[in-house]
N, C-alpha and C positions, 0 to 999 in steps of 0.2 A: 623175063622180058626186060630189054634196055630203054630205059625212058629216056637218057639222051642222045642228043645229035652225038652222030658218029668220031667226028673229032672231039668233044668235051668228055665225051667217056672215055676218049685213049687218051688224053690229058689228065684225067682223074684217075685212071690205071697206070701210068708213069709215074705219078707223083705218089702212089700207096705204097710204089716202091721204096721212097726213101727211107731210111731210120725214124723210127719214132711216129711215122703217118700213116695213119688208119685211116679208113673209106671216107670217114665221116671230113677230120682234117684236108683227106686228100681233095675230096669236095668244095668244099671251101674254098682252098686254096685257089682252086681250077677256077671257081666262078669271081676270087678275090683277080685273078690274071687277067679272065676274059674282062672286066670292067677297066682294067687299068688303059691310060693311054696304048697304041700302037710302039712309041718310041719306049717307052716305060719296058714293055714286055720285051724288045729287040735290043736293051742295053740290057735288060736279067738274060739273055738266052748270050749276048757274046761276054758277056762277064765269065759266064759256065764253061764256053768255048775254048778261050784264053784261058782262065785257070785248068782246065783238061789239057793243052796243047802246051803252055807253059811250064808249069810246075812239074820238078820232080826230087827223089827224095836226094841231100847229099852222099856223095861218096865215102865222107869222113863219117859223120855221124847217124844220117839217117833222115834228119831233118828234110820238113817241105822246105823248098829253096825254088828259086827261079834259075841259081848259078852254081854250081858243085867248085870246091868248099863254097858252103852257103857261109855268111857274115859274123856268126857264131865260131863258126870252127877256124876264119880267117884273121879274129880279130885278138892282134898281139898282146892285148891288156889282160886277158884272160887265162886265170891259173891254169898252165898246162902238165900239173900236176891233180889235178881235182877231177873227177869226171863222174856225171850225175847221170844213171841210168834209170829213163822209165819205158812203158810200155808204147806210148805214141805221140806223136806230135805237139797234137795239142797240150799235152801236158809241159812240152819243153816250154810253150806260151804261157800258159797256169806259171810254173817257176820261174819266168824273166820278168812277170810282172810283181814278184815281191822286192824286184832288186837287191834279196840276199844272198842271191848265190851268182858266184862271179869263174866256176869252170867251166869246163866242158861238156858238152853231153853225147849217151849214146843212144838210140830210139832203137828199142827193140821191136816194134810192131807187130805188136800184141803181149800175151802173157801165155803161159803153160792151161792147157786145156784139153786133158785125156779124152771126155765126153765129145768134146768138139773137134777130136783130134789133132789138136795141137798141140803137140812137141817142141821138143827143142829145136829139130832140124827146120820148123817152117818159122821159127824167131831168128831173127839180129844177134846169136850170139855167137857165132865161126866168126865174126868180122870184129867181134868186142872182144874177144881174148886174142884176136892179132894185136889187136889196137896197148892190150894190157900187156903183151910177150914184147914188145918196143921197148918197154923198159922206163914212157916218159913218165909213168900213171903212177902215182905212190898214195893214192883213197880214190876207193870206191864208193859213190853213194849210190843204194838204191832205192832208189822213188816210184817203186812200184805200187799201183791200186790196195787200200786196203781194206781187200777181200779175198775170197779162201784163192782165186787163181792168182793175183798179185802175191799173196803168201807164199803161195807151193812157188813160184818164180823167183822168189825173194832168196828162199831157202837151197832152191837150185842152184840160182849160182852164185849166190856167198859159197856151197859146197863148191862150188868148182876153180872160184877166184881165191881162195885159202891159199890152196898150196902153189900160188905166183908171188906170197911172203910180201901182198899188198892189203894195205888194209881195208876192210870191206866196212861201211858203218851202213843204217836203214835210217830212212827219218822219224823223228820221235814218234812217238806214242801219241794220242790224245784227237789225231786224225778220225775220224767218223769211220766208223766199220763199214763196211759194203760201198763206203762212199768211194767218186772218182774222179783225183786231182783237179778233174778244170771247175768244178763246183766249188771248191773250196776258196774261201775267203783268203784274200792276200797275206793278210795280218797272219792268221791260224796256218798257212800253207809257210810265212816267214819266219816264225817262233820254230814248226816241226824241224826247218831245214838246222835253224840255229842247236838246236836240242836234239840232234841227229845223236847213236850207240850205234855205238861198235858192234859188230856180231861175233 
């Protein structure tokens, strides 16, 4: 039996959708909307709109951009010999805010995942080994999650960026296991970059 009105249960069924919102959250959330002002909930709904119809990922890197090349991969001060591969976006935002690292990046969007069937072929990497066969890239860093599918990814394609006789390094050690880059503290996320090996 549904105890609410019709529309607050398919507002509470939309939002359990999201990552990380269970019934109970999603709840909440629905009855935290319906009290907000009118203009409140119609500036969250075209913010959603705009960011949906706006945004999409760069042609160069992969990054969320409003403009392809996004201002990362356009901006001349930036080592274009350095190129810092992680799994998503958000993570390129995790590393600009240590201000330690000053190349380029590539956003693979996602990591290797047998179980979830994810492969190589449904990752960012036919576009990263174009980008490495150019000739500009002389280090690779990879900044993938450090957990067992950031590992198996890590290890993937250091195996496959070897023999391009570019050098591959991982970020240090000391990072939290199973943890994932946008969690991590700037200071701890700026030491790993600086204390980055070679693979």
């Amino acid at each position: 039996m549904n105890y609410y009105p019709k529309a607050m249960s398919r507002l509470i069924k939309e939002l359990a959708k999201l990552p990380g919102i269970g019934p109970k959250t999603a709840q909440r959330l629905a009855f935290h909307l319906f009290e907000l002002p009118r203009d409140a909930v119609t500036q969250l709904a075209t913010a959603m709109v705009e960011a949906k119809e706006n945004l999409k990922f760069c042609e160069g890197c992969g990054h969320l951009t409003e403009e392809s090349p996004c201002r990362l991969c356009q901006d001349p001060m930036r080592d274009q010999h350095l190129l810092c591969v992680v799994e998503e976006p958000k993570d390129v935002i995790a590393l600009e805010k240590t201000r330690e690292f000053r190349g380029l990046y590539h956003v693979l969007h996602g990591a290797l995942s047998p179980l979830e069937g994810i492969g190589p072929e449904e990752l960012n990497i036919t576009k990263l080994l174009q980008r490495l066969r150019a000739g500009e890239i002389r280090e690779v860093i990879l900044a993938c999650d450090p957990d067992m599918e950031g590992e198996a990814t890590a290890l993937y394609l250091a195996k496959i960026i070897k023999p391009l006789q570019i050098k591959v390094t991982r970020l240090a050690r000391g990072l939290p296991i199973g943890g994932a880059l946008e969690y991590i503290d700037e200071v701890t996320l700026g030491k790993a970059i600086e204390g980055r090996q070679e693979l």
